[in-house]
N, C-alpha and C positions, 0 to 999 in steps of 0.2 A: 377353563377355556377348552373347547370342542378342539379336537384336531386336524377338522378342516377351516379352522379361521385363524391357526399358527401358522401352517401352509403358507394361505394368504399372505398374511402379514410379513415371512420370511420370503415369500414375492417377491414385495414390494420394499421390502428392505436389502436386497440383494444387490439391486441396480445401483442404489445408494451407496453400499460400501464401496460397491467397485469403483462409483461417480468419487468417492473421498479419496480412496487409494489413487486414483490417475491424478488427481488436483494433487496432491500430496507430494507423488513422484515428477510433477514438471516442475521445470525450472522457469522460474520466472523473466517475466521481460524484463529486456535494461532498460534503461532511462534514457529516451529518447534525446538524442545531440540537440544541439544548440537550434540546427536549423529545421526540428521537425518540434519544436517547443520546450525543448531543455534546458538544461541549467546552461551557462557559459563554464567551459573549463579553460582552467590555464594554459595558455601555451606552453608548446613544449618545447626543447633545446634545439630541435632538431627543426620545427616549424618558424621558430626564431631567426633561424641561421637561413632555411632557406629564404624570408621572408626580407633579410637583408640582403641575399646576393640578388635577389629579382629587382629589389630597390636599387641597389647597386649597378644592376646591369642596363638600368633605365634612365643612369645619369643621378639618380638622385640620392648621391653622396652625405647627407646630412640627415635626411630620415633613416639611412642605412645604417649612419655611426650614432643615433639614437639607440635604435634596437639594438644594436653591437654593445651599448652603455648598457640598455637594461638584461643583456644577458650577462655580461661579466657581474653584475649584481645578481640576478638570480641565477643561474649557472657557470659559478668560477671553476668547478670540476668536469668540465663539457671539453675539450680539446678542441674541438670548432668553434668555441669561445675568440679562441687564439687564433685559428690561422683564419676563419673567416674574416673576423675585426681588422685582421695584418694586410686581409687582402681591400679592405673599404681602401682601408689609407695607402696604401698604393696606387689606387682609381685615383685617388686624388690629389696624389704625388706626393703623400708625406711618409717618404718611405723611413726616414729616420722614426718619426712615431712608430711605424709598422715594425722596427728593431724592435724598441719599446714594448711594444704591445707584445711580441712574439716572445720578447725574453721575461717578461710574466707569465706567459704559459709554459715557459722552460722552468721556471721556479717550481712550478707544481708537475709538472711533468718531466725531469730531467732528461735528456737527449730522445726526444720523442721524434724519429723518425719526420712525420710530417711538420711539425713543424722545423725542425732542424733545417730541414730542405727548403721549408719556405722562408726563415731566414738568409739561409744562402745567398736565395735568391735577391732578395734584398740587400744585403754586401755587395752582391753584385752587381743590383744598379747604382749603389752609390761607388762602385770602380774600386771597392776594397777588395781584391784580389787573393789576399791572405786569410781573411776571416771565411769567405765563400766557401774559397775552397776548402777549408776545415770542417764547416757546416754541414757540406757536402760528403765529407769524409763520413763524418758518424751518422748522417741517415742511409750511405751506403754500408757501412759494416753492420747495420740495424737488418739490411734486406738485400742483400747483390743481389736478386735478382729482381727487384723493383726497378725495370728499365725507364722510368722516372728519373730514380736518382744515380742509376748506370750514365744515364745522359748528358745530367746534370754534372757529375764527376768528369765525366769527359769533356765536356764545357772547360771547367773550370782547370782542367790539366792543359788543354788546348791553348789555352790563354794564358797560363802560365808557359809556355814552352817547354810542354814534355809532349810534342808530337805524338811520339811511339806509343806512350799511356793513354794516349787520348783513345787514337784507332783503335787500339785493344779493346778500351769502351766501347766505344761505338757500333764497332761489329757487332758487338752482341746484339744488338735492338734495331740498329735500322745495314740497308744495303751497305754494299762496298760505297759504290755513288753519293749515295747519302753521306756518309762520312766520311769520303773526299769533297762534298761538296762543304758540310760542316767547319772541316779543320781550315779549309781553304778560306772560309768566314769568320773562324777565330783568327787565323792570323793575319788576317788584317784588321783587326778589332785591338790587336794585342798589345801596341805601344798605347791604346787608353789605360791598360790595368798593369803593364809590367813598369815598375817608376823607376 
């Protein structure tokens, strides 16, 4: 072979290698989603949950506790499993279910903060006074300063007749005003929960 047609030939094969090395070094495309021609993927825990509070929030209580069924089947390790499903049946006034419901997410998640809280809450419409406020206890020692459940404690002191504990709450999260206007609402609220 002459040494001007190696040349050549190392030319035209130079563009080549570097054309394989760059194909080589990218990364390839993902797989187009569902709405550009892709596969369906499963829902996710998270897509589940919101897809039941928008049903929920639209009145429609019974496709909401569908999807709230098929996530506790495919995601019983979700924590929004629990309080979202606690919160359908609330919407729809079965708040003793919503016990229920919540106290299987307490089974796998023992004193989990939200939901603890969100049972509370649920003691508390059903006027159990006692359970609430305990409820209440352990999603605040979980977080004091989660003025969620600062508030929610103070609710539940207010209405018990511990005045003094309540405001102590309160202050922290909302005005003086506000929690004078509060306790002044719990105690008139308070011969429904004190028996």
């Amino acid at each position: 072979m002459r040494h001007g047609t190696h040349a050549r030939w190392l030319r035209w094969l130079a563009p080549l290698a570097l054309f394989g090395a760059v194909a080589c070094e990218s990364t390839p495309e993902p797989d187009p989603d569902w709405f550009d021609g892709g596969p369906l993927r499963p829902a996710t825990a998270e897509t589940l949950q919101l897809t039941a509070r928008v049903l929920a929030a639209k009145g429609e209580t019974s496709r909401a506790g569908y999807v709230m069924n098929r996530m506790l089947a495919d995601y019983p390790d979700f924590v929004g499993t629990y309080s979202e499903g606690a919160e359908v049946l609330v919407i729809e006034g079965r708040i003793s279910e919503a016990v229920k419901w919540l106290d299987r997410g307490l089974a796998k998640f023992p004193n989990h903060p939200v939901l603890m809280n969100d049972r509370g809450m649920c003691h508390l419409l059903l006027a159990d006074l006692p359970a609430a406020k305990a409820d209440f206890e352990v999603a605040y020692q979980a977080d004091t300063d989660d003025s969620e459940y600062v508030a929610n404690l103070a609710l539940a002191n207010a209405l018990a007749g511990d005045d003094e504990a309540a405001m102590n709450l309160w202050l922290r999260v909302v005005s003086l005003e506000d929690a004078k206007a509060n306790l002044a609402i719990a105690q008139q609220a308070r011969p429904k929960f004190v028996k």
